[in-house]
C-alpha positions as CSV (number, residue, x, y, z in Angstrom):
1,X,-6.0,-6.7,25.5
2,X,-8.4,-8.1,23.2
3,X,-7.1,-7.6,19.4
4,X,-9.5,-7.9,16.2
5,X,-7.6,-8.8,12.9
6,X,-9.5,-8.6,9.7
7,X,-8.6,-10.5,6.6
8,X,-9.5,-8.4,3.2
9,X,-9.5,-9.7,-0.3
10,X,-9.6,-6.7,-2.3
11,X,-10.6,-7.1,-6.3
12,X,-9.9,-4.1,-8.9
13,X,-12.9,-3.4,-11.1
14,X,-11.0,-1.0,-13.0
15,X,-7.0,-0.6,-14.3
16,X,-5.1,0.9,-11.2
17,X,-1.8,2.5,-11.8
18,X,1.0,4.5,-9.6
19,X,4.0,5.5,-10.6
20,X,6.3,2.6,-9.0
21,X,9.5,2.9,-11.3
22,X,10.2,5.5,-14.3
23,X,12.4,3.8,-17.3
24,X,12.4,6.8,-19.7
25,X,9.2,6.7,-21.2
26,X,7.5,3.6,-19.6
27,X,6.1,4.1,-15.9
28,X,5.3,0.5,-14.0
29,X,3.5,-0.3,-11.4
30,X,4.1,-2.1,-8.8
31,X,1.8,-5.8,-7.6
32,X,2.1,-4.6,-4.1
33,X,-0.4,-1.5,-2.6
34,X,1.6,0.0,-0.3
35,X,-0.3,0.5,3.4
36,X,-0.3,3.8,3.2
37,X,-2.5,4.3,0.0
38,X,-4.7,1.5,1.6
39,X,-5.3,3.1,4.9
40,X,-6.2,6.8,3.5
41,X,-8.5,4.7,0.9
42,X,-10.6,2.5,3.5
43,X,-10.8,5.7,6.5
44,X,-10.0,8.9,4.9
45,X,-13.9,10.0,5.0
46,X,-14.2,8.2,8.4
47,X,-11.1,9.4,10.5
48,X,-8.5,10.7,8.5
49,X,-10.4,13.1,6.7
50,X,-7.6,15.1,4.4
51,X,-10.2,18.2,3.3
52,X,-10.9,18.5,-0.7
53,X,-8.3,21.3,-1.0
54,X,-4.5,21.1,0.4
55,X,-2.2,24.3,0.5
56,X,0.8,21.8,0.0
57,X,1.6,18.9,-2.4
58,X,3.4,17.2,0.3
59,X,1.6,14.9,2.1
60,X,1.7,15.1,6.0
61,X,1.4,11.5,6.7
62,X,2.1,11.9,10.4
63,X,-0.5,13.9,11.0
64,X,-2.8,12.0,8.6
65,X,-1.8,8.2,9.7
66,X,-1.2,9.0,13.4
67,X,-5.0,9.5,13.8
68,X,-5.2,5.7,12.9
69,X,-2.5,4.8,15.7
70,X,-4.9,7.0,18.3
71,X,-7.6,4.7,16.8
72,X,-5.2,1.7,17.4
73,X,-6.2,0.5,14.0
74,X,-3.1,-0.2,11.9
75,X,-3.2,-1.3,8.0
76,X,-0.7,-3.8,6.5
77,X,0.3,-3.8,2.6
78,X,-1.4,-5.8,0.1
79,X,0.1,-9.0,-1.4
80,X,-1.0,-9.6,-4.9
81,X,-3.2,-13.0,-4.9
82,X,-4.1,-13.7,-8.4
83,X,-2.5,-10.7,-11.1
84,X,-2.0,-9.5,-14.6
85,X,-0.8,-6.0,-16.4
86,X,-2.2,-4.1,-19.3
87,X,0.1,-1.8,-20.8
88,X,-1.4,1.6,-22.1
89,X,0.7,4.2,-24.2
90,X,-0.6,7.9,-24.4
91,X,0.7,10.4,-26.2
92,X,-0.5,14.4,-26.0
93,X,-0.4,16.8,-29.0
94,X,2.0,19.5,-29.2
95,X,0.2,22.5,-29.0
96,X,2.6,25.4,-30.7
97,X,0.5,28.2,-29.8
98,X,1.1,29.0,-26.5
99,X,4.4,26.1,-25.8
100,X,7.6,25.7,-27.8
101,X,7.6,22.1,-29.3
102,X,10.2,20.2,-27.5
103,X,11.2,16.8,-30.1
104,X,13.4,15.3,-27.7
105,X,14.3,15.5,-24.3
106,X,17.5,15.7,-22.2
107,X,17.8,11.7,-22.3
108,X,17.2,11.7,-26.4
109,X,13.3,10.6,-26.0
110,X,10.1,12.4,-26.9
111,X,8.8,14.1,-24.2
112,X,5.1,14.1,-25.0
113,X,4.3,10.4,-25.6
114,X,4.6,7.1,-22.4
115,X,3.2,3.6,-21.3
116,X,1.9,3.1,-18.4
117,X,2.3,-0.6,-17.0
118,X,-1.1,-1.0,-14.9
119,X,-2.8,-3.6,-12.8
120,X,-5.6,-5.4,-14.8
121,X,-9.1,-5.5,-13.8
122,X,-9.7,-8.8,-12.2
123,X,-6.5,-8.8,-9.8
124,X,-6.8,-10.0,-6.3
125,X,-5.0,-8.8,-3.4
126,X,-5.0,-9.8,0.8
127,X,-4.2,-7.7,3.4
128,X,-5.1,-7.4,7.4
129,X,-6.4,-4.8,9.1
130,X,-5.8,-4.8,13.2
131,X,-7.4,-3.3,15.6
132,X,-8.3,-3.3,19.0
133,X,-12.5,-3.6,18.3
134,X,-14.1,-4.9,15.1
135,X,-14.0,-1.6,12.7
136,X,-16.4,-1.4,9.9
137,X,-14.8,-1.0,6.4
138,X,-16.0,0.3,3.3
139,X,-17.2,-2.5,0.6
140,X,-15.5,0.0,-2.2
141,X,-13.0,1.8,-2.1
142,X,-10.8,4.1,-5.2
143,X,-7.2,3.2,-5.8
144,X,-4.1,5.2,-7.4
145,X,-3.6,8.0,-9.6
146,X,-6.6,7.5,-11.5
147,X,-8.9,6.8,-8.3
148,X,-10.0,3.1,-9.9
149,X,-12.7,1.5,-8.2
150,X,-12.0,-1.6,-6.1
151,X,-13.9,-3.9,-4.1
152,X,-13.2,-4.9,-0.2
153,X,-14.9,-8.4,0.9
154,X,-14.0,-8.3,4.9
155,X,-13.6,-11.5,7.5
156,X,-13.0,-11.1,10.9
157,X,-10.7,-14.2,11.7
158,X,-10.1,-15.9,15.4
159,X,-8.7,-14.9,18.1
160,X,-5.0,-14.4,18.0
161,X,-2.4,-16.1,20.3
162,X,0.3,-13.6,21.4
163,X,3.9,-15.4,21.4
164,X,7.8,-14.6,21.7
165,X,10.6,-15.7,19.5
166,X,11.5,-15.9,16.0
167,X,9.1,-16.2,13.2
168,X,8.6,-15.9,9.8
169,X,5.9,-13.0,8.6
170,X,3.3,-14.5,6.5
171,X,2.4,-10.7,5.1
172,X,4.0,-7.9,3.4
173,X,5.2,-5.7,5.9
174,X,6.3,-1.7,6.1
175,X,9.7,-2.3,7.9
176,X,9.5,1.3,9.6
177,X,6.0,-0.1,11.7
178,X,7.5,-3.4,12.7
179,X,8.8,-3.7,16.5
180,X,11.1,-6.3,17.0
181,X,14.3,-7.0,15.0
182,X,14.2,-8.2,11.3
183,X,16.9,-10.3,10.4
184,X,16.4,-11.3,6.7
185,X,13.6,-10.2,4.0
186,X,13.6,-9.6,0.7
187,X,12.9,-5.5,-0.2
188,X,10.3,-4.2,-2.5
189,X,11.4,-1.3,-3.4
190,X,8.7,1.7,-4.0
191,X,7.9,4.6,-2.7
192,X,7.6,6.5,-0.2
193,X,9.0,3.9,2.0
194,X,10.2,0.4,0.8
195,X,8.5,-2.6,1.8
196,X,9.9,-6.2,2.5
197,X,8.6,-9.6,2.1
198,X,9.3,-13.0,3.6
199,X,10.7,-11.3,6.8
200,X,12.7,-13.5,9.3
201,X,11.7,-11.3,12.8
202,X,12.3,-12.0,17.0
203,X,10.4,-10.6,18.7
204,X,6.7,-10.9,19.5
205,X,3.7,-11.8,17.1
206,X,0.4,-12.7,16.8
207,X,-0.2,-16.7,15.7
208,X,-3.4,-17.4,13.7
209,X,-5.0,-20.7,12.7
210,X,-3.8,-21.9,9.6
211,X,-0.3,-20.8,10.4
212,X,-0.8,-17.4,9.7
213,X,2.1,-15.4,12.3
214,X,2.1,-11.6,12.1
215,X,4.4,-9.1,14.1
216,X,2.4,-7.7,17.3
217,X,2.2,-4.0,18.0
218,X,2.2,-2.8,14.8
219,X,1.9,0.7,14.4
220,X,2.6,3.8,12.0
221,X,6.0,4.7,12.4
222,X,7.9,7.2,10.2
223,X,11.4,7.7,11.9
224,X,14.0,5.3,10.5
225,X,15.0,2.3,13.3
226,X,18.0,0.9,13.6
227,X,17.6,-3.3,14.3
């Protein structure tokens, strides 16, 4: 079965944050983009299409993702390239009129001021996108909690070499989506499911010039596996 995989560099224009980790009253973000944020922000007006207004605050990423999988188009997470943080601090006014002032909170820091550890304008990212035709893919695309704006440059690489055995992943993967069995990596830990990094797999993968070996078959998956 033929198999396109396209390379994207993707380059923030603005600040993008997430909540990654909270440590009291600083919130980080992570330098990886999970695959889930990056697949509802390159095809969510194409073939996703979550409507404006949702009922629920949970997201039903099944139902959303699994259209990509009937698509065969699958998204992997984005490595940081080139990176740098700005940290932000906000604080919001106690307003006594209509809300009891709280000082302090249960952990004995003010509740109404935080900084926000972002990724800078400027940082570079790589991931792939497979699928089984070429797909086209928006050149911008908006990022994280404060929808920043972000720029996709796309290149459609050769023609993959399907082989058996044990590799190491030259990508960030989403360990739920991997077939095959993963025998070392190293976790990133975020939410809502942890990725992992310099993965040791057997099984089969796709070889690429330049070295480049990716697991095969990828697809959204989002009942735990046991390896």
């Amino acid at each position: 079965m033929s198999i396109t995989i396209t390379r994207c560099r993707l380059n923030l224009h603005d600040s993008v944050y997430y909540a990654t980790r909270e440590m009291g009253t600083l919130y980080e973000t992570e330098r990886y983009i999970h695959n889930y944020a990056l697949s509802y922000a390159l095809f969510n007006d194409t073939i996703i299409k979550v409507p404006h207004f949702c009922s629920s605050y949970r997201p039903d990423y099944a139902g959303d993702l699994g259209k990509l999988n009937d698509a065969s188009i699958y998204v992997t997470p984005a490595k940081p390239v080139v990176w740098d943080y700005i940290l932000a601090t906000w604080k919001m006014a106690q307003v006594t009129y209509y809300r009891k002032p709280e000082r302090f909170g249960g952990k004995n820091y003010p509740k109404n001021i935080g900084r926000a550890k972002e990724l800078a304008p400027g940082s570079e990212f790589e991931f792939l996108v497979i699928s089984g035709e070429p797909v086209h893919l928006p050149r911008w695309i908006r990022l994280g909690k404060w929808h920043s704006k972000a720029e996709v440059a796309a290149e459609i690489l050769a023609q993959p070499t399907e082989k058996e055995g044990p590799y190491t992943a030259s990508t960030v993967l989403n360990p739920l989506d991997v077939p095959g069995h993963l025998k070392t990596f190293d976790v990133i830990s975020m939410p809502p499911v942890s990725l992992v990094s310099n993965a040791h797999i057997d099984g089969s993968y796709y070889d690429l010039p330049g070295g480049l070996k990716i697991p095969a078959q990828m697809q959204y998956s989002f009942e735990k596996r046991s390896n």
